[in-house]
N, C-alpha and C positions, 0 to 999 in steps of 0.2 A: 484373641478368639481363635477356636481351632478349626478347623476345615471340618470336622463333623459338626458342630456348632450351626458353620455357615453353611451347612448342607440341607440343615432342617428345612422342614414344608411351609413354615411359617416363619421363617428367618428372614429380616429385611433383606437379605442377598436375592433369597429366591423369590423374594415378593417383586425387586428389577427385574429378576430375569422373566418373569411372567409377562410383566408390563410390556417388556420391551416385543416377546412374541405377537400382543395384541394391539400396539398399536409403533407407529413410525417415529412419530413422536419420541419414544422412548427408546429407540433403534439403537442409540450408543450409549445405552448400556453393556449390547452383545458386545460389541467392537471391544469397550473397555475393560471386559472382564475377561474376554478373549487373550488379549493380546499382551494381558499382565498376568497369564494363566502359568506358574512356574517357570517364569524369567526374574531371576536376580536382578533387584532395580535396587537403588541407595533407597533407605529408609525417608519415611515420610516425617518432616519435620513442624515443631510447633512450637508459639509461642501463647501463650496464656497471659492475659491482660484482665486484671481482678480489680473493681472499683468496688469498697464496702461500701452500702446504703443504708445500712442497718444503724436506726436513728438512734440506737442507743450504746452506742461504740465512735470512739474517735474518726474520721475520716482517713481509709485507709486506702493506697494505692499499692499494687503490687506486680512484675512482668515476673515469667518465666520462661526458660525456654528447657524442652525437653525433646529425642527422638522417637520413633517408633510407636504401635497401637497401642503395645504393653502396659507405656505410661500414661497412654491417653484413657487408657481402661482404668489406671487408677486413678486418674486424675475426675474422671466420672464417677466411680464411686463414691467417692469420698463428698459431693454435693447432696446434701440431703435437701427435700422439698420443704425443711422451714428455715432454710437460708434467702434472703433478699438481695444477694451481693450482686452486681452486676460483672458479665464473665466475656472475655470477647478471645474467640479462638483463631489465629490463625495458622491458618495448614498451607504449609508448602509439598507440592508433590505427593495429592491424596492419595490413597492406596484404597483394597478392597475392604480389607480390616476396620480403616479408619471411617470408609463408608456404614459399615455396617452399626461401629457402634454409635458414630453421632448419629445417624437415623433411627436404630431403635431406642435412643436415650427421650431425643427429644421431639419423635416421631416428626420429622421435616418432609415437607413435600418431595417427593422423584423428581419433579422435575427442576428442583434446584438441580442435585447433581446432574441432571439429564442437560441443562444448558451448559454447565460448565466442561463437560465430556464432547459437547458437539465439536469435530474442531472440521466442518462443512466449509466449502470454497467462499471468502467475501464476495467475491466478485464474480463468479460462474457458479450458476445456477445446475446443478444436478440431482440427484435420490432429494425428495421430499426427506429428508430424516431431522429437517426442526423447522414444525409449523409454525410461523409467529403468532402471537398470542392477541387476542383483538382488546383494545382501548380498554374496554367494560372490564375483562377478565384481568389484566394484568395489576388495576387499581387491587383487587382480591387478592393478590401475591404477596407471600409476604417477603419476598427475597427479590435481588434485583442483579444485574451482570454490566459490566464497563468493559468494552473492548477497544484496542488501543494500539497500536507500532509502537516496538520497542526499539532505538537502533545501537548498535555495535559498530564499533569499525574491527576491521581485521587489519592485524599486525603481525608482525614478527617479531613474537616479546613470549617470554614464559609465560601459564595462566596467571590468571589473577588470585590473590591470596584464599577469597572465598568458594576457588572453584568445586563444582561438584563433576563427578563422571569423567566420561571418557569422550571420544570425538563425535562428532557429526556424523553423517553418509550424505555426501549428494545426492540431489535427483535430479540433475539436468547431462547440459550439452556442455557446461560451462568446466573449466579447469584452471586449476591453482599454478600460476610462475613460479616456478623454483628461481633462487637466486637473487632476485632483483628485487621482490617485495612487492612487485606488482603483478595483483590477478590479472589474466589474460580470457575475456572470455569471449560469446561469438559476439556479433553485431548488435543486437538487441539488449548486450550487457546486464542479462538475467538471467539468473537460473535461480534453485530451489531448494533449499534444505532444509532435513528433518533433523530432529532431536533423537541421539542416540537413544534405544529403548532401555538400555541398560543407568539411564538417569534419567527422562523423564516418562511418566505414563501416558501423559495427556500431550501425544504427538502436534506440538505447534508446527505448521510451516513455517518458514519463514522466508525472501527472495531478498537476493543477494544483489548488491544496485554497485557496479562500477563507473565510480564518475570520470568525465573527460577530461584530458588534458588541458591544464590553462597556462599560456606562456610558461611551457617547458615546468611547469607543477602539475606531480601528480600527488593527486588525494589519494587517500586508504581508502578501500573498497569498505563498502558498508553491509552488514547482515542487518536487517530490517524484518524483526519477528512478530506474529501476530498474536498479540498477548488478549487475556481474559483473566479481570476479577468477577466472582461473585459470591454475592452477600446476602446474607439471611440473617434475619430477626425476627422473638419470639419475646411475653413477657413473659417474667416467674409469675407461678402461680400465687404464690403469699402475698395474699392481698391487692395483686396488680403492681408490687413494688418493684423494681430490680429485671434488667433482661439478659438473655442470654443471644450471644452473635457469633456468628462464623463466619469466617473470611476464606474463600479458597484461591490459593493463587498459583502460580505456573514456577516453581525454578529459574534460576537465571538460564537462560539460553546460550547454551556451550560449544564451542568450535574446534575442532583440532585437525591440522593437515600438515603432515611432518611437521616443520618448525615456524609453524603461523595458527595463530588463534587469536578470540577476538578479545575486546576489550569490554569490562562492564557497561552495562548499560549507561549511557549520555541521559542525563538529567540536571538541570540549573536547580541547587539542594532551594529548596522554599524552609527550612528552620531559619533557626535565629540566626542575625550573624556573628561569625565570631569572633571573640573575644579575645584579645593577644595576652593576657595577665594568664587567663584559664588553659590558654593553648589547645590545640585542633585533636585531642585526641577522642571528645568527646561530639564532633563534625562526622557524621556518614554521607555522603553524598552519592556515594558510588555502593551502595551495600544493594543488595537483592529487596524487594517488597517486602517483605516480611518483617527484616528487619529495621528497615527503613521507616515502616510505620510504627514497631513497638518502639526504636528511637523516638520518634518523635514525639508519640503521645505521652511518654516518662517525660519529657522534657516541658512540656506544656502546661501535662496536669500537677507536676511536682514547682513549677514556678508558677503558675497560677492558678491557686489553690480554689480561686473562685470559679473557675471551669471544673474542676472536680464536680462539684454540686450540680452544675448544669447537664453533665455527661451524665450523670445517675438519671436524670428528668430526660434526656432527649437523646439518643443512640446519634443522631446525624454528626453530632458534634466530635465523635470519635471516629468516623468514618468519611470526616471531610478531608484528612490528609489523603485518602486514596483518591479523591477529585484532585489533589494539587498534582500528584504523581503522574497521574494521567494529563494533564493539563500540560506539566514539563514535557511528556515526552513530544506530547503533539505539537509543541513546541520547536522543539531538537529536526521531527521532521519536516516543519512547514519549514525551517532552516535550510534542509539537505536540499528541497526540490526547489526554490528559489537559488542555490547554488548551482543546481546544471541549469537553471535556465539561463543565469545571468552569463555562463560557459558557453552554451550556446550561441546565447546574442553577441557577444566576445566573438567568438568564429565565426560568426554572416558578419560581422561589422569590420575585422581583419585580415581575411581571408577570403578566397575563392573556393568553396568546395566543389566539388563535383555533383550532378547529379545522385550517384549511389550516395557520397555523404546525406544528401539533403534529406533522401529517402531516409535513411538510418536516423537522422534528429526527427522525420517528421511520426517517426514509428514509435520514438521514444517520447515525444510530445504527447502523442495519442494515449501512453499508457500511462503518463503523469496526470493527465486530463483525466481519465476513466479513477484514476484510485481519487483525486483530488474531490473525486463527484462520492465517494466511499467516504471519503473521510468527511467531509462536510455531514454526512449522515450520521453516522456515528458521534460528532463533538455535538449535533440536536440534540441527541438522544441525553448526553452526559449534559449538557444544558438542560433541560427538563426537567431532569431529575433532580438538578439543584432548585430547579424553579418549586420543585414540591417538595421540596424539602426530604429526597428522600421517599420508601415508600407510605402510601397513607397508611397502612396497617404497620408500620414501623411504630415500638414502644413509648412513647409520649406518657407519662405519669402527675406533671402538673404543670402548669404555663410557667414558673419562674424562671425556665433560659429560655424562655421565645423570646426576647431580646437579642443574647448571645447566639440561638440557631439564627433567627431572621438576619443577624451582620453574618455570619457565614455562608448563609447561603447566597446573601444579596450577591460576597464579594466574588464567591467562585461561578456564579451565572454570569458576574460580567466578565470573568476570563476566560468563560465559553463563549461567549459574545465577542470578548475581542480576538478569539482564536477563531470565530464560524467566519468574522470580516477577513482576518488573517487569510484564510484559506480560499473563500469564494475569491478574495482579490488574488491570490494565485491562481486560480484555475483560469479566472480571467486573463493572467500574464500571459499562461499556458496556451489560452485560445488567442492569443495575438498572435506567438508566435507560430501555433498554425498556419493562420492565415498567412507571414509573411513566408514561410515555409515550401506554403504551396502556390505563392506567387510564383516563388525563388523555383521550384520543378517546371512549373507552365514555363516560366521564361526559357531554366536549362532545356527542356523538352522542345520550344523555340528556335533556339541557337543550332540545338541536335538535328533539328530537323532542316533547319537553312541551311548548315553544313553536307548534311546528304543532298540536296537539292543541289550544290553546288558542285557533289561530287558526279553527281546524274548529269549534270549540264558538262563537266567538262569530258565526260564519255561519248556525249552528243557530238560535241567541237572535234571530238578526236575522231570518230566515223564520219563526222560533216566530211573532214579533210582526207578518207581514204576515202570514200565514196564515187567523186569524180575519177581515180585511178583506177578503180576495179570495175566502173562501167565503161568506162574505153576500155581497158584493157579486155574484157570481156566481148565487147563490141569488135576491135581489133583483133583479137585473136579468132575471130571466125576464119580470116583469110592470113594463112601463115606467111605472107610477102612481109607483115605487118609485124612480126615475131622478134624477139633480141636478136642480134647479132644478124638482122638483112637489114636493108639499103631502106629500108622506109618508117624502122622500128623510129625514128626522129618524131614522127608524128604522133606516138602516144606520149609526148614530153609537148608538145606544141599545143596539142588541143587540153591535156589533162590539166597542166598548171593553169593555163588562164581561166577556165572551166572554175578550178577549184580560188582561185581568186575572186572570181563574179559570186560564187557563193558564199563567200566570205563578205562580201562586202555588200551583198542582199541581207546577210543575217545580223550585220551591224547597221545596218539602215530600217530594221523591220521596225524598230519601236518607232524610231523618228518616223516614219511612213504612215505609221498605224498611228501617233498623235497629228499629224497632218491633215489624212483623212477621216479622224474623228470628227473633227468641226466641222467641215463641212459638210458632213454626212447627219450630223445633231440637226445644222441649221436646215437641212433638207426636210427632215423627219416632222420639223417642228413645222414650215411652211406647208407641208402636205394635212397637218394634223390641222393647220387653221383652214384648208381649203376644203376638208371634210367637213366642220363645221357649217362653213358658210352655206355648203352645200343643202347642207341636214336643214340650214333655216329657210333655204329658196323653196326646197320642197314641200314643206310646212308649211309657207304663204303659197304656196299652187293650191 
């Protein structure tokens, strides 16, 4: 589509760009259209996942994958409104084109792409620009969002075979070790990086997590990106049979710093296992979302031919691998932050740190505690969603796979279940070690401060002992007979030493004195305090 096309008064482009001047809500649209405004980005990529339904044709399954809007325009054409097939699109790395024509294809709500464009702070609240949508309203959605950490390590390895783009930009304090393979960064062992704009549009953050040394092993530093799918569903019109889906997802997330970049995304593959006769060349495990999921669903619905049928009757069932995807990763990270904990307690349990260490684990405690409270929210949200199967206005055509959805959904609620226990019981690790953390500072802070006490006291001892010399010798020198080098200077060495012995040996008798005279001083207090008494009762009987 051409830029006068998308200029028109009534072109979905400018129907965003309206929205977004009237309300917040739809605020990144500006940002998105803005900032992919005549910047060269790698083209937007898709896979097209075609299930025939059409009860009078063989049972047909078919993927494609194609680049750019061009094909995606023809790929739209070519759908006429008395086909029943069901179509599932996924788009890697949306573009403005790509918005324009699935929205005025299949006229979709804004605020689908408005959630998936937001990419707002998880965890710090600033600009109102994505109000959340209240209980009542979101049931009425017909599309839905998963958001999720992705993690990388960084290496020093050439990219990876599927890579897209070119490098990253930091945006921290933090810097890359030449040489050695290990990042070097401050104290807080985080900083921040964004996605080159020249490959993706939809700028994820992402923070960079270096883990501590364990008995002389050092780990890969980790890039930890904040990933979003989201999905929309709609029926065909012919008769209520057959639906149409879109899937929008993020690029894999790219690194480059001289000669260190990361490594695809960590995922445990959830397909089949495999097969030593057929050999692994048909295994992705390590591939981008994209294709991860058209892998899998060709593998599924082509070996079980009875899931075909079901996927035509119930969209969840094509849309349950991106729960397993999300599921692995949060997996991979409830992994990572149980490894600097157990690192941690490894260090207070072999070691002596210092005060500033303690402070630095207790800082990094605090910020694994705050995401672990994020992410417990997030794995509800994706539990829920299983629990409803998806959303309610999601395409449903007749009960015969509510069998087959109800076992899927059962089985991926209870790996949000066992992923929310997963987590809370880390957070839970998390706040122990707080606690002993800040035992470990009150104590160090203890020690620091007996140690100055002890430095104060021996500044005391050390004036105790010039004290008597500088009051004679001040006293003696009123009268110069008394002065060095005359006949009488004897007597400031006579009176000063013994002087300064008797006060040495008063300041080593004061505690013994002062417990001497405590007791008998209690016993005194105590007998006056019964003579009040008795007192108080003679007066009473007067």
């Amino acid at each position: 589509m051409s830029d006068q096309d998308r200029s028109e008064p009534h072109s979905y482009i400018s129907f965003l760009q309206n929205l977004a001047k009237l309300s917040c809500t739809y605020k990144s649209f500006t940002n998105f259209f803005k900032q992919t405004d005549g910047v060269y980005q790698s083209p937007a990529k898709f896979t097209l996942v075609t299930i025939n339904a059409s009860s009078n044709q063989s049972q047909d399954f078919d993927i494609r994958h194609f680049e750019g809007p061009a094909e995606l325009e023809e790929e739209l054409e070519a759908i006429t409104c008395s086909e029943v097939s069901c179509r599932l699109f996924l788009v890697e790395n949306v573009c403005p084109q790509t918005v324009s024509l699935l929205g005025e294809h299949f006229n979709i709500d804004p605020q689908f792409f408005a959630d998936h464009f937001n990419v707002e702070s998880w965890y710090r609240i600033g600009e109102s620009d994505r109000l959340p949508a209240l209980p009542s309203s979101q049931k009425l959605q017909d599309f839905l969002q998963l958001r999720f950490i992705e993690a990388q390590a960084i290496l020093k390895k050439s990219p990876p075979s599927y890579g897209i783009g070119d490098g990253l930009k930091m945006n921290g304090s933090g810097g890359i070790g030449k040489g050695s393979g290990v990042v070097v960064v401050p104290d807080d062992a985080v900083s921040f990086i964004l996605p080159d704009k020249t490959t993706a549009r939809v700028l994820r953050k992402a923070g960079r997590l270096t883990p501590r040394t364990r008995a002389d092993h050092d780990f890969h530093p980790l890039l930890l990106a904040r990933q979003a799918i989201t999905v929309w569903f709609q029926k065909q019109n012919a008769g209520g049979q057959g639906w149409t889906g879109i899937v929008l997802v993020d690029p894999p997330f790219q690194y480059s710093s001289g000669d260190e970049c990361c490594e695809p995304a960590e995922r445990r593959p959830f397909n089949r296992r495999p097969d030593w006769k057929e050999g692994i060349s048909d295994i992705m495990p390590c591939s981008p979302i994209r294709l991860a999921l058209a892998h899998h669903l060709e593998e599924i619905l082509t070996r079980e031919p009875s899931l075909l049928e079901a996927a035509q009757s119930n969209c969840f069932l094509v849309i349950g691998d991106i729960y397993h995807i999300v599921a692995s990763n949060w997996v991979v990270i409830d992994s990572y932050i149980n490894r600097e904990l157990a690192t941690v307690e490894y260090i207070l349990e072999k070691e002596e740190p210092d005060i500033r260490q303690l402070e630095i684990y207790l800082k990094e405690m605090y910020m694994h505690r705050r995401r672990c409270s994020k992410y417990c929210e997030l794995i509800e949200e994706a539990k829920q969603q299983c629990h409803d199967k998806g959303q309610s206005s999601c395409p449903i055509t007749s009960d015969s796979a509510s069998s087959a959805v109800g076992k899927l959904a059962q089985d991926l609620e209870q790996d949000f279940v066992y992923l929310l226990a997963k987590t809370h019981g880390t957070a839970l690790r998390t706040q122990k070690t707080i606690q002993l953390l800040t035992a470990l500072v009150s104590i160090a802070r203890g020690k620091q401060a007996i140690n100055e006490n002890h430095g104060i006291g021996r500044l005391s001892l050390l004036a105790m002992v010039f004290l008597p010399f500088s009051t004679v010798g001040t006293i003696l020198g009123i009268q110069t007979s008394y002065g060095p080098g005359q006949s009488t200077f004897w007597l400031f060495w006579t009176i000063s030493i013994p002087l300064t012995v008797f006060i040495l040996i008063m300041a080593s008798l004061d505690d013994k004195i002062g417990e001497s005279l405590h007791r008998p001083l209690s016993r005194l207090g105590v007998q006056m305090r019964d003579m009040a008494v008795k007192w108080r009762h003679v007066e009473q009987e007067l």
